[in-house]
N, C-alpha and C positions, 0 to 999 in steps of 0.2 A: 137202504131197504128196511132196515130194523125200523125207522120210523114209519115208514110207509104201516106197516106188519100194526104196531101199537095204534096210527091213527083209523085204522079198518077193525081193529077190535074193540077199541072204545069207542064205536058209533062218531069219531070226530072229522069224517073226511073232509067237512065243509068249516073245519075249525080254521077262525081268521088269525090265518098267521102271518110275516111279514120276514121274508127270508131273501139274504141277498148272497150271492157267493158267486167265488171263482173256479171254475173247471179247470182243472191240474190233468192233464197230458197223461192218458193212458202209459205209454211207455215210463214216465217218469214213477208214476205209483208202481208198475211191474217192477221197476229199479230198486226201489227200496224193500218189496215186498220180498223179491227173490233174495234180495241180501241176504236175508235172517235165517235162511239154510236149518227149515224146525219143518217138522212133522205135518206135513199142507191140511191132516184127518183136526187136526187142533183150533184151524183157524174160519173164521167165517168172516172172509175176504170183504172188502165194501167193493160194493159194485157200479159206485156213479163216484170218483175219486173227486175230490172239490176241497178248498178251502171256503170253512163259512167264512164272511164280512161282517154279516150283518144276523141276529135270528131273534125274533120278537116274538113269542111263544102264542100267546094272546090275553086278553083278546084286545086285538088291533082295531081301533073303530075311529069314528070320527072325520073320516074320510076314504071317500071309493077307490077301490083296485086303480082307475085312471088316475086320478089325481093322488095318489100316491108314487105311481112312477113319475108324471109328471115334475112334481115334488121335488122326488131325487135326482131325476134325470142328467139336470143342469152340474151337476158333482161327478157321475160320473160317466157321460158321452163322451163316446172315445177316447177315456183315459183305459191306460194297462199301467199295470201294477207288478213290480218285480218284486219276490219273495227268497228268503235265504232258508235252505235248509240249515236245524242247527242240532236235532239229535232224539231219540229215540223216548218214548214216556210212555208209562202207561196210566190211564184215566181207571183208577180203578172203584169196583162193582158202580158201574153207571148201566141202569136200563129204565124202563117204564112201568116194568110190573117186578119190582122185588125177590119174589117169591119164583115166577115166570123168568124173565128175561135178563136179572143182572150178569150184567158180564165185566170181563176189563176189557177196555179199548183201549190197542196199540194205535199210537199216533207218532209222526215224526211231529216234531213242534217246529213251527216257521217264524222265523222273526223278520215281522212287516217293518215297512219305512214309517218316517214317523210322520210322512206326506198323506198314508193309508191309512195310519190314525187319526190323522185331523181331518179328514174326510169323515173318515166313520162320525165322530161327535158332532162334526156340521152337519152329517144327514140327521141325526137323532134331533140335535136344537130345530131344524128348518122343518119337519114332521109334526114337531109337537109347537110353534110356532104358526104354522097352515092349518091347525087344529086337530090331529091326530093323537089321539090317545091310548097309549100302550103302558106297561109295565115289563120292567127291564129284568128278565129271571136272570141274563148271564152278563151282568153288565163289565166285566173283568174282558177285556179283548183275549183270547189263545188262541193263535192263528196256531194251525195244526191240519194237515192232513192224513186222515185216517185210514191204516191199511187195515184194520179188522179188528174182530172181537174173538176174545177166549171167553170160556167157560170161567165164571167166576172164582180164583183162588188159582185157577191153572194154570196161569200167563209166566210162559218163560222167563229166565230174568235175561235181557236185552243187554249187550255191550254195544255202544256208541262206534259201529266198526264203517265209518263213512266219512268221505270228508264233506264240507260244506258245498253247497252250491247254489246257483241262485236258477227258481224256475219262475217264468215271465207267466204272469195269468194275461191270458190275452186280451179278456174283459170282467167284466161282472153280471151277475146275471139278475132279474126281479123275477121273484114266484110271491103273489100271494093265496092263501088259502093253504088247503092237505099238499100233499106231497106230488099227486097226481094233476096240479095244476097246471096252464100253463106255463114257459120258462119263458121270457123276455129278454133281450140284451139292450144295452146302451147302445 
């Protein structure tokens, strides 16, 4: 939601972006979120739970919305991906407008297989390869799913009170453009 919010305030909704991720199980984000037993008035809950894969900020060019799923497709049609929960972080003062919107973002952090990293870097080489041209703002993988943001400075300090577990993404999903795009799957 918070991106959604920053790309309708800076006039970007039509910004070429290039986003791939996994949808993580309502129930499973309510699992971790209810763990943390803090003040519900604190938090500002994420409301579409997902692990990113992939996010290519922009701008993405070089080739069309089709022939970039196209592209990727053949990497990941009907693969699913199992992910390990492995423990509590928080991303801190990350927003879009500093002054506006920095917060910290609690995330659990997920450790991907190393079959879903080599995926990710085949999709990047076979992109830019087919002629697609991007710039890499987050090129460091942190699979992570995000239960919310605090108020900048505010953020509880978090004990690791969970055991591990493993949640199956069932797929991947392709959006390009704003946030209000449409979603695709494999």
């Amino acid at each position: 939601m918070r991106f959604k919010i920053f790309m309708e305030r800076e006039g970007q909704e039509e910004k070429k972006t290039l986003y791939l991720f996994g949808k993580i199980p309502e129930d499973i984000h309510q699992k971790y979120h209810k763990n943390l037993e803090i003040d519900e008035s604190l938090l500002e809950l994420e409301t579409d739970p997902h692990m990113t894969f992939l996010y290519l900020p922009e701008p993405v060019e070089g080739m069309t919305e089709n022939q970039m799923y196209e592209c990727i497709k053949p990497f990941l049609s009907g693969k699913t991906f199992t992910v390990k929960t492995k423990a509590y972080e928080v991303f801190k003062g990350v927003g879009f407008n500093e002054e506006e919107d920095a917060a910290d973002c609690l995330v659990v952090r997920l450790e991907a297989t190393d079959e879903m990293k080599e995926i990710r870097e085949a999709i990047k080489k076979e992109l830019l390869v087919s002629g697609c041209k991007f710039k890499e703002t987050y090129p460091e993988f942190k699979p992570h799913m995000t239960i919310g943001y605090f108020e900048k400075g505010k953020t509880p300090v978090f004990e690791n009170t969970f055991e591990s577990e493993e949640i199956e993404l069932p797929e991947i999903q392709f959006q390009f453009g704003g946030s209000d795009k449409e979603k695709r799957s494999f």
